[in-house]
N, C-alpha and C positions, 0 to 999 in steps of 0.2 A: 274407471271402467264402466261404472253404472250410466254414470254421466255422457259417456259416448254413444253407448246403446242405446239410451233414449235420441239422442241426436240423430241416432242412423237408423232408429226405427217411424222419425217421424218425417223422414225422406222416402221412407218406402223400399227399403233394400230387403237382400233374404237373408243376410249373413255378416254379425260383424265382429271381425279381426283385430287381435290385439298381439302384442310379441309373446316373446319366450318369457316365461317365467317376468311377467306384467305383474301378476297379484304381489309379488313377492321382492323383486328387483333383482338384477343380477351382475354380480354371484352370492348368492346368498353366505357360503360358505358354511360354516362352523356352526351357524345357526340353524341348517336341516340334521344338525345330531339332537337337535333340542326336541321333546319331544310338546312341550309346551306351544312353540311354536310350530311344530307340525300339525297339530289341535289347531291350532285357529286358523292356520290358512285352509283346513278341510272345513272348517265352522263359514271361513268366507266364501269359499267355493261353494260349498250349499247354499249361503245369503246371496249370491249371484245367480245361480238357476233357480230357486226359487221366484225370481221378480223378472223373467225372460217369458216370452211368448211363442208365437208361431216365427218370431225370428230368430236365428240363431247367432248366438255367443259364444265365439271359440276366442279363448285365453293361455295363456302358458301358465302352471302351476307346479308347486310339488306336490306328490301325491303318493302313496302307499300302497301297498298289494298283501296279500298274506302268505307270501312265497315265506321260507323257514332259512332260506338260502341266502347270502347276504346281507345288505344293507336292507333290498325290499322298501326303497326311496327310490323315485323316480323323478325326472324331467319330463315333464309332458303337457302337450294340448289337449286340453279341456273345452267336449264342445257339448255345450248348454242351448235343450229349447225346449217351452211347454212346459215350463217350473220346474223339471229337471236335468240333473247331468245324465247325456244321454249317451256320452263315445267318447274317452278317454285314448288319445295315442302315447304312449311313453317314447322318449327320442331313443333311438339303435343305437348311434355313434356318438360314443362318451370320448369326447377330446381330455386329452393328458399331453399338453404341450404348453409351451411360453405359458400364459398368465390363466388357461384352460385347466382346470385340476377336477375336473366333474368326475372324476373314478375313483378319488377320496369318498366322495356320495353316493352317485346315484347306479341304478342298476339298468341297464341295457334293455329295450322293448326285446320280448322274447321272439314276435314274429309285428309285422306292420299288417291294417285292415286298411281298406276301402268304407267310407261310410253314404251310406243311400240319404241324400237329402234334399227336397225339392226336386225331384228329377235329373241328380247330379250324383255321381259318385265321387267323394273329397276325399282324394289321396293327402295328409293331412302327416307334416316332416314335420321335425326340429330343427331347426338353425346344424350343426353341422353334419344331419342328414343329407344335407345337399350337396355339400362339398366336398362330393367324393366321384364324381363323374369322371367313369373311365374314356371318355372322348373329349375333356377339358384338361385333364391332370396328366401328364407324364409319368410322375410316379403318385399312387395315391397311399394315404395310408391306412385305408381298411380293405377287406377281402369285399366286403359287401357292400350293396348299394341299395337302400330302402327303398327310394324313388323310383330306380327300376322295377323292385321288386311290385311298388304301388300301380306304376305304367302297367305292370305285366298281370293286374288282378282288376284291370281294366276301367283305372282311374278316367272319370273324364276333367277333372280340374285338379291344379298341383295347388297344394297352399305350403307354404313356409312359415311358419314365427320363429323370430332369430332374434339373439341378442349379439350383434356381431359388433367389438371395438373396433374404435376407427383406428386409421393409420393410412397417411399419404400414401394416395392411388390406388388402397383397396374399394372405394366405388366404382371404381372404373371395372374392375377387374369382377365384382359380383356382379357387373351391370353385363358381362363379355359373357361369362361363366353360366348364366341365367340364360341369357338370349340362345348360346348354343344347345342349352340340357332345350328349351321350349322346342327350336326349332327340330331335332332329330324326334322328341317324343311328340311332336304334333299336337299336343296341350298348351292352353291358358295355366299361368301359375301369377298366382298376386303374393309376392315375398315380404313380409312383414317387419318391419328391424323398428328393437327399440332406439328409443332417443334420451338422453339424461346421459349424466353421468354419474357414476359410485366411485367414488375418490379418486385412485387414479388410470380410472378406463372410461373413458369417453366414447360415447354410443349416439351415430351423427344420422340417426334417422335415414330420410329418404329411402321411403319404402317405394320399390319398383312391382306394375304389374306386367304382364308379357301376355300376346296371343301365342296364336299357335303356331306361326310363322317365326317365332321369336322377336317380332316388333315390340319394343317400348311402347306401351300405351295408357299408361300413369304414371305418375312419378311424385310421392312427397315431399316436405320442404325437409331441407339439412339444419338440425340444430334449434329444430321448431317442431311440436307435436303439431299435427296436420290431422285432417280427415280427409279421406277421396274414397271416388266411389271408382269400382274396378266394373265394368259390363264385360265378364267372361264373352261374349257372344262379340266382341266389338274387334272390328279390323284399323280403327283409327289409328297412327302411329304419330307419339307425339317426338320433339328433338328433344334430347338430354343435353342438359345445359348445368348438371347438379353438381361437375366440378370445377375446380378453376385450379389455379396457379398454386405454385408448392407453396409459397407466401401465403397466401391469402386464405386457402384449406387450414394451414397449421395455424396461424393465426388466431383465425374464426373456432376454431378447434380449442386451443387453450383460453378464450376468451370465456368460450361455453364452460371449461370445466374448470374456471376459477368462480364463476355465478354459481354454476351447479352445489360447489364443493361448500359456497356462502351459504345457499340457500338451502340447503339439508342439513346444516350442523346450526343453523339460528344467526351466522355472523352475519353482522349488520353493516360492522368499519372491516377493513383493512389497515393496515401499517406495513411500509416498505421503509428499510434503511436505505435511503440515496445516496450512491457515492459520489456522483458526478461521472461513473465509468457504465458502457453501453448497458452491460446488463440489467442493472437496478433500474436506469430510462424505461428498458423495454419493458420489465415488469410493470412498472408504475402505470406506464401508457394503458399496458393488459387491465389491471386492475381499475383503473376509469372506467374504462370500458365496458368492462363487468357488472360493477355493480355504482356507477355513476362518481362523478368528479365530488363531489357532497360527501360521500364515505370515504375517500381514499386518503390517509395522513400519512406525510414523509419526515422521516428523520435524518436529518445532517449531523454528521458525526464527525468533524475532521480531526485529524494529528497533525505533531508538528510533520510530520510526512507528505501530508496533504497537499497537493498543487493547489495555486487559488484557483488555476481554472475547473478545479473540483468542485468547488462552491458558486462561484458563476454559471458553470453549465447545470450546475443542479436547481439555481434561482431561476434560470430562464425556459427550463422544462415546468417547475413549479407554473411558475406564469403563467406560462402556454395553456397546462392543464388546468390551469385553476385548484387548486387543489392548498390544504393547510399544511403547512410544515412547522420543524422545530429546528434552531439549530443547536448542539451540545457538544460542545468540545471535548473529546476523550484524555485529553490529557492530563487534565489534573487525577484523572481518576488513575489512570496510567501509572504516572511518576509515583501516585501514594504505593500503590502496589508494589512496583520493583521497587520500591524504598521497604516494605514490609517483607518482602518472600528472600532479598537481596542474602541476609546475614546468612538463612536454610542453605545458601548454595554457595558459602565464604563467597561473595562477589562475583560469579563467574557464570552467570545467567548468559546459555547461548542465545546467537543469534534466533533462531528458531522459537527458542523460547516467549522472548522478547516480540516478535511478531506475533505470535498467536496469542499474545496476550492481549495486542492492541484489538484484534478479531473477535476476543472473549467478551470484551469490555462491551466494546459495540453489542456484542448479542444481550448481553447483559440488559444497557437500556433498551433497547427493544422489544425484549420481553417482560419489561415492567411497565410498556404502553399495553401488550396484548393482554397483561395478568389484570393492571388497575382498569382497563376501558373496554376488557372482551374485544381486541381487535385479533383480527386472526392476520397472526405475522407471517406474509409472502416470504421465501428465500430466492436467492437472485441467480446463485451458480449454474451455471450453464451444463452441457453434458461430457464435453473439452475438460472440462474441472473437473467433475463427476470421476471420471473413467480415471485420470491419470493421481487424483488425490488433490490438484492443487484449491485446497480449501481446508475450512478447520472446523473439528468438530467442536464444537459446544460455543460458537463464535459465528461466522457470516456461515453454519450450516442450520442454525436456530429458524423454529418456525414450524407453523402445522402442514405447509402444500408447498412440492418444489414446483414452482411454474416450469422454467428451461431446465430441466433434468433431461429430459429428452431430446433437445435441441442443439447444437453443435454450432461452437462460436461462429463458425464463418455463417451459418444460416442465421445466427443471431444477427448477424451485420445485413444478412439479404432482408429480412422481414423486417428492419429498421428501415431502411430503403424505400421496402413496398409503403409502409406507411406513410413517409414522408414522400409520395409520386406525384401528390397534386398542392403540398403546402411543407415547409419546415415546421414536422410538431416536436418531432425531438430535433434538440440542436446539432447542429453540423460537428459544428466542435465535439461536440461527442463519438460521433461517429470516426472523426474522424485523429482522434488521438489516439498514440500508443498504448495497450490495456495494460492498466498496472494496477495492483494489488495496494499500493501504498502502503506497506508495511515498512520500508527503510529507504535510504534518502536513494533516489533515483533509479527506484525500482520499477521494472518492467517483467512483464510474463514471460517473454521470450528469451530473460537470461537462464528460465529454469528449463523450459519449453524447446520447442521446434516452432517454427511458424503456423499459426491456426491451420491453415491450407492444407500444411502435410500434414499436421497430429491427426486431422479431422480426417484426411483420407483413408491414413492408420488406421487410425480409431474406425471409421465405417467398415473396415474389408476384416476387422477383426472380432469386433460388435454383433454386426447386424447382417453381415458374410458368411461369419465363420470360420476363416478361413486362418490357417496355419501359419507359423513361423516362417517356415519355409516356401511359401506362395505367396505371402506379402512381401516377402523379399523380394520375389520375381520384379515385381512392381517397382518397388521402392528402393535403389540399388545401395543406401547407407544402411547394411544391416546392421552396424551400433544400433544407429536411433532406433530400428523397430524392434530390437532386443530391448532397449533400455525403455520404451512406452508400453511393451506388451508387460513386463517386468512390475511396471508402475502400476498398469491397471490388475495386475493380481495381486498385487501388496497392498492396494487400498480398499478389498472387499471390505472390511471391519467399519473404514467409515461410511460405504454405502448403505451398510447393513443396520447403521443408526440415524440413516437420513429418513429425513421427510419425505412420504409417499409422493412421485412425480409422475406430472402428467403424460400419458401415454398417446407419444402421435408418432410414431416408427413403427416398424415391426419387429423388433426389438430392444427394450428399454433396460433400463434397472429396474431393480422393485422383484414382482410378483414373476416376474416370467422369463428371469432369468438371474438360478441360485447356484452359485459357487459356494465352498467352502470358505471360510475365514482363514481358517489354519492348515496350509497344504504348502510344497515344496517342490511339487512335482516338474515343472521348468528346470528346477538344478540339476 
């Protein structure tokens, strides 16, 4: 932050912006009950207006009141000049929705101010301050609207700091959202979004400014901290050009938060189990990419189950990426085991059994590369798997970050595509065989399954819809299958609920922002 303010104090601006809760990252969570840590971010907030001039320094912070009534923790922009903190807004609208929990914390601005600075009055929001505009929203979900009330106390400039996660096509939609609140309130507003990401929410930058017309007339980079300079006074309009293809956003998206997720916890390698089947490819490809072909190591694991073209297509993606691999066949490891556990069960080890054990083994070595070499072990399952359970736990669910948790077979197949559009990096072959688990002799997914195509459309109208038994029936006229896949994904809460935090690019993921119970009945 210090670092930036000098930058934009030595271009000569009046005022410089940072997001929501910047000093601190966000969601801080569990760590504004601490009280320790609420001591030092007021200790940095001080060490930050102290070392500000005639320029100002607005930041997102937590911060404290002496109310007797609640929490008395807040969410608020902090704007700093003249060595000290001079005008504090706390945010109004505490979101409690998907992966939003800020009303476990923080307490609600009691009324919004206007602040007098350089000849401007800075109506001065939080991130979902904004998003409440009754001529944007159909239905909204608060009675009030701060912006308005800021418009109405005779704002002449709108500012925003947001920490808003990404998810396909919400740029588009703040960029729609923003242009219409500018244009009816006849104000400049410069919206401020952070960029990073905190394990599995992904925050894709591209801070937009707006006249008063609602014209685009900045725009930051995506997935890159950036500096621009906003001239409220300026009618220049520039093109937005800051989204692109479902492929290519999602992508770029988990790319950024598999670096991110390296670069805040210290990993330096990665490790990926290679099966030779699409998902593990597409990981591998991510993980290059991330953090350079030099750290990425793959393990080949095959069984006697294994197709050789398991092994060919996983040496020829190796190649391609350049990258070290190992190969270790599971099976001696295998047979010792069912030879040792065989007499506990008089001989009569199921099928089931028997397959997850080979999935076990595998996890097994895998994370004796992440435990002996500090490599932080990617998992490969996709959101197909996720939802309906087809995976195991303590086996290929092993690992610190699900990359495709989020992600849905058939789009694992479209973002393979997009990559290979101008060269084969991943092998055709891959792409283009049947997906199988390779757990028993000529096994395929879709003997347990429905075709990706339709689980995936299940799965989305059920997901990320919402929508009922009875309304995806509408749709999808086999109401077996969508009894028996809604069925599935309520019975496998327990294993999502021990998986690895997955990266967030829907508007509705696993994880954090969408909690069912473990043990419930209610379908019967």
């Amino acid at each position: 932050i210090l670092d930036g303010y000098k930058k934009a104090t030595s271009v000569d601006v009046d005022l410089v912006i940072f997001p929501e809760l910047a000093l601190v990252g966000y969601p801080p969570r569990d760590l504004v009950e601490k009280a320790e840590f609420r001591n030092a971010v007021s200790e940095k907030i001080n060490e930050l207006a102290s070392q500000t001039g005639e320029t100002g320094l607005l930041f997102g912070a937590v911060t404290e009141d002496d109310d007797q009534v609640g929490t008395n923790i807040h969410n608020s922009a902090v704007l700093c000049y003249n060595g000290k903190v001079q005008f504090i807004q706390p945010k109004s609208l505490i979101p409690n929705y998907d992966v939003f929990d800020e009303m476990r914390y923080f307490e609600p601005a009691k009324e919004v101010f206007v602040h007098e600075f350089k000849d401007e009055k800075l109506g001065i929001s939080v991130c979902e301050d904004i998003w409440n505009d009754a001529d944007y929203w159909y239905k909204r979900r608060y009675h009030t609207d701060p912006v308005e009330e800021l418009v109405n106390k005779d704002a002449t400039v709108l500012i925003n700091i947001s920490a808003s996660p990404y998810s396909y096509g919400k740029r588009k939609e703040r960029r729609e959202m923003l242009s219409i609140l500018c244009k009816k309130d006849k104000l400049p507003l410069a919206y401020v979004c952070n960029v990073g990401a905190h394990t599995d929410l992904v925050f894709d930058g591209a801070s937009m400014c707006f006249n008063s017309e609602g014209d685009l007339t900045a725009l930051g980079k995506a997935y890159e901290e950036d500096f621009i300079i906003f001239d409220t006074k300026s009618d220049e309009e520039i093109k937005d050009e800051s989204e692109g293809t479902f492929e290519e956003e999602v992508l770029n998206a988990l790319i950024f938060g598999v670096k991110e997720y390296c670069t805040k916890l210290n990993f330096k390698k990665i490790v990926v189990g290679l099966s030779g089947g699409m998902d593990s490819a597409l990981v591998t490809y991510i993980a290059v990419e991330a953090i350079g072909n030099e750290n990425v190591h793959v393990v080949m694991m095959p069984s006697e189950y294994s197709s050789k073209g398991s092994v060919t297509d996983s040496e020829k993606l190796i190649e391609k990426l350049d990258i070290s691999s190992d190969n270790v066949s599971i099976q001696p490891v295998v047979d010792k085991t069912l030879e040792t556990i065989s007499s506990s069960f008089k001989n009569n080890l199921n099928k089931i059994t028997k397959e997850n054990l080979q999935a076990r083994v595998r996890g097994i070595y895998l994370m004796a590369f992440s435990n002996n070499d500090n490599y932080l072990l990617l998992t490969t399952g996709n959101k197909s798997e996720m939802a309906v359970g087809y995976c195991t736990l303590y086996g290929d669910m092993c690992g610190g970050l699900a990359v495709l948790a989020d992600i849905y077979k058939s789009d694992v197949y479209r973002i393979a595509n997009y990559i290979n559009r101008d060269e084969e990096i991943i092998p055709q072959t891959i792409i283009d065989k049947a997906p199988s688990a390779e757990l028993s002799p000529n096994q395929k997914d879709q003997d347990l399954l429905p075709p990706y195509d339709l689980l995936d459309k299940i799965l989305k109208m059920y997901l990320e819809e919402n929508k009922e038994f009875s309304e995806i029936s509408e749709v999808i006229s086999d109401k077996k299958i969508v009894e028996k896949i809604l069925r599935l994904v309520d019975i496998n809460e327990f294993k999502r609920n021990q998986a690895a935090p997955a990266l967030k690019v829907s508007r509705k993921a696993f994880g954090y922002g969408r909690r069912f119970p473990i043990v419930q009945k209610w379908r019967n």
